[in-house]
Every structure is written in C-alpha cells, then in structure tokens.
N, C-alpha and C positions, 0 to 999 in steps of 0.2 A: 733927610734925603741924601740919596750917596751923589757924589760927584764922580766917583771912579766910572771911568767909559770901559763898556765890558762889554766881549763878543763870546755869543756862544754858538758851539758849532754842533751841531744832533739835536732833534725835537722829539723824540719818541718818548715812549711813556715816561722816563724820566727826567729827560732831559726840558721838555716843555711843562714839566711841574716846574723846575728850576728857574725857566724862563721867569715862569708868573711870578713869581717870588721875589725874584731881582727887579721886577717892574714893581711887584707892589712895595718894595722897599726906594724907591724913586732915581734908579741907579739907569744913566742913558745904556743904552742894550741894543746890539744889534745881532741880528740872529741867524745862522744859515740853517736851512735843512734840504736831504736831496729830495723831500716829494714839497715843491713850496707851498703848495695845499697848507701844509699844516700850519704854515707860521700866520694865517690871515687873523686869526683870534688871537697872536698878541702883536698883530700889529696892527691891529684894528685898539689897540691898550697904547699903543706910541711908539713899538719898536721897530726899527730900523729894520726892515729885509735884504740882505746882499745876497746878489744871483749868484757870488763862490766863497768859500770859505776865506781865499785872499784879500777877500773885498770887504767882507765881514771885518777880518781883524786888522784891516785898516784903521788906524786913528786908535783903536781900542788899548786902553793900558794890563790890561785882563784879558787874557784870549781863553775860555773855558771848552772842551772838548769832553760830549757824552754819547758815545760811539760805541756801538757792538763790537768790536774786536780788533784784533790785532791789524788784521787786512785794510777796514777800513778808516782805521786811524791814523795808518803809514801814505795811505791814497788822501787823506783829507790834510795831512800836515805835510809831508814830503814832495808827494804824487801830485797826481792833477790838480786836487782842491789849492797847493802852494799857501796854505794859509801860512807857514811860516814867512814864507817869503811877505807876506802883510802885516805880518809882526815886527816893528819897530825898535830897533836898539834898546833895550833897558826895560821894554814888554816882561809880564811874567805870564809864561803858559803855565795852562792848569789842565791835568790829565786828568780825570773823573771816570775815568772809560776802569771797567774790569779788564785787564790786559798781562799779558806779560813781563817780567821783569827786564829782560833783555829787549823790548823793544820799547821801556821807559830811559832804560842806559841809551839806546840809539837815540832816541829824541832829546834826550837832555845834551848829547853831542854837540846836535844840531842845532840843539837852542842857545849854545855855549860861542859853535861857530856864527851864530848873527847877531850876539850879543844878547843873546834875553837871558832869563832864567828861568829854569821849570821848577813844580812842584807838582807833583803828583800825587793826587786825590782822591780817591776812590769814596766810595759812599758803601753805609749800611743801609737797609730800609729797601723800601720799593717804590711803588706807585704812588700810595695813599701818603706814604712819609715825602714823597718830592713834592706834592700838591699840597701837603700840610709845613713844609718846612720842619721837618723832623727827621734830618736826615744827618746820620755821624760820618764828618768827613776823618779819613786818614789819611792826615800830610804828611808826604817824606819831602824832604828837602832841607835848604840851609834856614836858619832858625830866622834871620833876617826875611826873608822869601816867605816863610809861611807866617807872619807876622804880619805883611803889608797884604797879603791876601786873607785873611783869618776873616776881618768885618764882613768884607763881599762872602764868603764862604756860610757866614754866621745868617746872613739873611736867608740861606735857601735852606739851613739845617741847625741841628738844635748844641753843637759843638763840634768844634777841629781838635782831635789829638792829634799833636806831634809826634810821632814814631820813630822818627831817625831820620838820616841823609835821605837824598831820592834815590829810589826802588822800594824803601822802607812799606810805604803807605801798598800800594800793589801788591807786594808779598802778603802783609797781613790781611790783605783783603784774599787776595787765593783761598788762603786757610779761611778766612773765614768762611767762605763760598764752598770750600770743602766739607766744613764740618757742615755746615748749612744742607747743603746736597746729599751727603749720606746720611743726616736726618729723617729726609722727604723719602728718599728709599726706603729707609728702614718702617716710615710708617706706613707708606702705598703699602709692604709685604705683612705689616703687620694688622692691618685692617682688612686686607683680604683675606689672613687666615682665621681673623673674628669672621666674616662674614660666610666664608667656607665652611666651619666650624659648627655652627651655628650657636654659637654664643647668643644673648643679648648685645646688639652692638654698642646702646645708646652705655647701659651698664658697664661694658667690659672699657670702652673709649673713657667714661668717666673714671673708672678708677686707673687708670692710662694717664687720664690727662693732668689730675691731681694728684697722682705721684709719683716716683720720682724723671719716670719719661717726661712728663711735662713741661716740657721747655715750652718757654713761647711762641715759637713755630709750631712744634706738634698742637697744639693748642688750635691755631689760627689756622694753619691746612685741614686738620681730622675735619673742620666745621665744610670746608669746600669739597673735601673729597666725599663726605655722607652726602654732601646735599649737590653733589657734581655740580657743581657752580665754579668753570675755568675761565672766566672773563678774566684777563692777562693781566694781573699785576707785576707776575716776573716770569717774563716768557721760560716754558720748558726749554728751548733748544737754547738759552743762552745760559742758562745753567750747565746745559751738559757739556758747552764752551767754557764756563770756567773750572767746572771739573776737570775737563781734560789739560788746562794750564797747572791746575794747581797739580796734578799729576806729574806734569813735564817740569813745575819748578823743584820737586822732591827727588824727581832726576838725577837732577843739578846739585844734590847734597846726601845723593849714592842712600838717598829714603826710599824703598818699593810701598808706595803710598797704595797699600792692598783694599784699604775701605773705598778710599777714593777709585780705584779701579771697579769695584765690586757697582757703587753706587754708578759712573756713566756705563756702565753696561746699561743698566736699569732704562734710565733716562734714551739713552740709543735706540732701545726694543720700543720705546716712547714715537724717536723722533721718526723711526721709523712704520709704526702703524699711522704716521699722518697728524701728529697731536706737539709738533712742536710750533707749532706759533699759542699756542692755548698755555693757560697756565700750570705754570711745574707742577701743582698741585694734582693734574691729568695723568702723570705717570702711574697713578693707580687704575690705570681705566686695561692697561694690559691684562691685567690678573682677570680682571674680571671679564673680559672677552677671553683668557685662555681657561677661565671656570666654566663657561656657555659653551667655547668649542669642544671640551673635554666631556660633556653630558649627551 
C-alpha cells in the first residue's frame, strides 16, 4: 500500500483511469475535476474531493496534473485553480498533460520559486492503457525527482523512462503525437482511396496491416474506422492540439515539420465538420462525406 498523499488534478478519459489506479494501489488521493460529477465513482472508492485544484494539493506530497492544454493548465496551476499555491515547499509537481515546452520551462520557474520541484510526464497510450495501467511515462526532470516519483508513476503505468532534464519528457512526447497523428492521416486517405477504388477492403487493409505499414496503430484504428466505431479513446480535436505544438516546437529548431502540417490540416477539415470530440480515428469520415457529396 503507498503512503505517498497524492493530488490529481483533471478526470477525463485519462486522467480518471489514473485516478483508479492510484487507489487500487492503496495510495491516499485526492482529486479535483472542473465538472465534480465525475469524481463521485472514485470517491465513492475513498478519495478525497476538493472544490479547487489549491485545496486538492493541499497536504499532498505529489501534485499530478492531466489537462487538455496549454490554456488550461496555466489557469489550473498559476490562475484561478492556484493549485501551486497548495503546493507545499519540497511538493513534486508532475506534468502528464500533452503541453508545450515553453510552458513546462514557465512552471518549473514557478515550482522552483515556491520551493517544489517539477517533473514532467507525459504518457503513451490512451483510454484502455489509463484504465488498465499500461501507460509509458516520459520523465524529464532531475534524476533525484523522477526517482522519488517513479513508484507513484509505476502504479498507474507499465514503466517511466527517463529522457533528460525537464522539458525532455514533453518534447519526446510532441514527436511522438506527431508521428502518431500523421499516421491516422495517412491511413483515414488511404482507406478512403481503398474504398473509392473499389478494391476489396477487408484484402487490401490485410495485406496493409501485415506489412510493412503496419504499425500498431494502423492496426488498431483501420478496425474503428471500417467498423465507424468513434467512442473516444483519444479525442480527435486534441490531437490536432498536439499536432499543432509539435509543429510550433520544430519552429523552435528552424524544422518546417511539412508532414505535421499536412496531417492537422486533415484533423481541422475533422474538427471542423463537427467530429472533434469523437475519436481521432473519425477523421476519416470527411472523405467519405466528400465521396457522397461529389456523386
């Protein structure tokens, strides 16, 4: 059973896998989210609900943060939420959030001026891997810092590499959400020109899937997009969120990141026929509404 008191701040799809995990590993937990709705089933499990994210990491030796973006992670630590300000001298914050680099630099500032130390974490995986504990953390920070966090980290995922100082873990996750995202593009267009075509789909997707496109994502989307099955394991529009970071971090190192461009277009034409809270795996539903409206 952990003893480490740990606050997490965000419940949505993955962040409330996380939760369950840290309780079933018997770690005290208290939880904010902004619709409290969500937290009643794991605090109806023992956990703590605080009405702000300050109140949350009150008392907590671990303040965890798994937040949509840049905006509302700066309003949850800085801004109104003041969870730093509930974070206690010698606290380690922990960033989980897909975010920016330069706004992992501004928080570790911040966490340096009240005395904590951050590490910033991001996760591989989705839904099923938060709920199942199968989630690969990438910690940047100092090796001391991701050390004392690594157990807590180990309960909600199946390993933590250490990548480097903090911003480390966030950059490699960009990229990874880059190549991830211009994957889903490349196979939404290429599954639409099977089906345009008129191929055999189930045939041409099979010898697609086993070989050498077959990554494990193609894999696991081609199944959701035949069978349009977008119940949200990784929402569309927050992909096309960290496409657009990982775009702006390549910026930053004079890269014209032209796949990554190419793919949030894709996701965009997505978010904007109405299909971004659905999963990523939906940005193949354009083609096939601009196959209908072109007949």
């Amino acid at each position: 059973m952990g003893e480490t008191k740990i606050a997490l701040l965000g419940l949505g799809l993955m962040g409330s896998g996380m939760a369950a995990r840290l309780l079933d590993a018997g770690y005290p937990l208290s939880v904010w989210n902004r619709t409290p709705g969500k937290a009643q089933a794991l605090a109806n499990r023992g956990a703590r609900v605080a009405k702000s994210p300050r109140e949350a990491a009150a008392g907590a030796e671990v303040v965890i943060s798994m937040l949509a973006d840049v905006v509302v992670c700066r309003d949850v630590w800085l801004g109104r939420g003041e969870a730093i300000l509930g974070a206690a001298p010698g606290t380690i914050l922990v960033e989980s959030s897909t975010v920016t680099v330069e706004w992992i630099e501004e928080l570790d500032r911040a966490a340096k001026e009240h005395g904590c130390e951050l590490v910033d974490a991001p996760v591989t995986g989705s839904r099923v891997q938060a709920e199942t504990g199968q989630l690969l953390f990438l910690a940047g920070g100092s090796a001391d810092a991701v050390n004392k966090v690594t157990p807590v980290l180990k309960a909600m995922g199946r390993d933590v590499i250490h990548v480097g100082p903090v911003g480390s873990g966030a950059r490699l996750k960009l990229i990874n959400n880059f190549l991830s995202g211009s994957q889903v593009a490349a196979l939404a267009e290429a599954l639409s020109l099977i089906e345009r075509s008129g191929l055999d789909r189930e045939k041409a997707l099979g010898v697609l899937t086993e070989g050498a496109p077959g990554s494990p994502l193609v894999k696991l989307l081609s199944g959701r997009m035949t069978a349009r099955q977008y119940e949200p394991h990784f929402l569309l529009r927050l992909m096309a969120k960290d496409l657009r970071y990982a775009v702006s971090e390549a910026d930053q190192h004079a890269l014209d990141l032209d796949m990554g461009r190419a793919a949030l277009r894709v996701f965009e034409h997505a978010i904007a026929a109405g299909q971004g809270d659905e999963d990523m795996s939906a940005v193949v539903e354009q083609f096939r509404i601009q196959e209908q409206t072109a007949r």
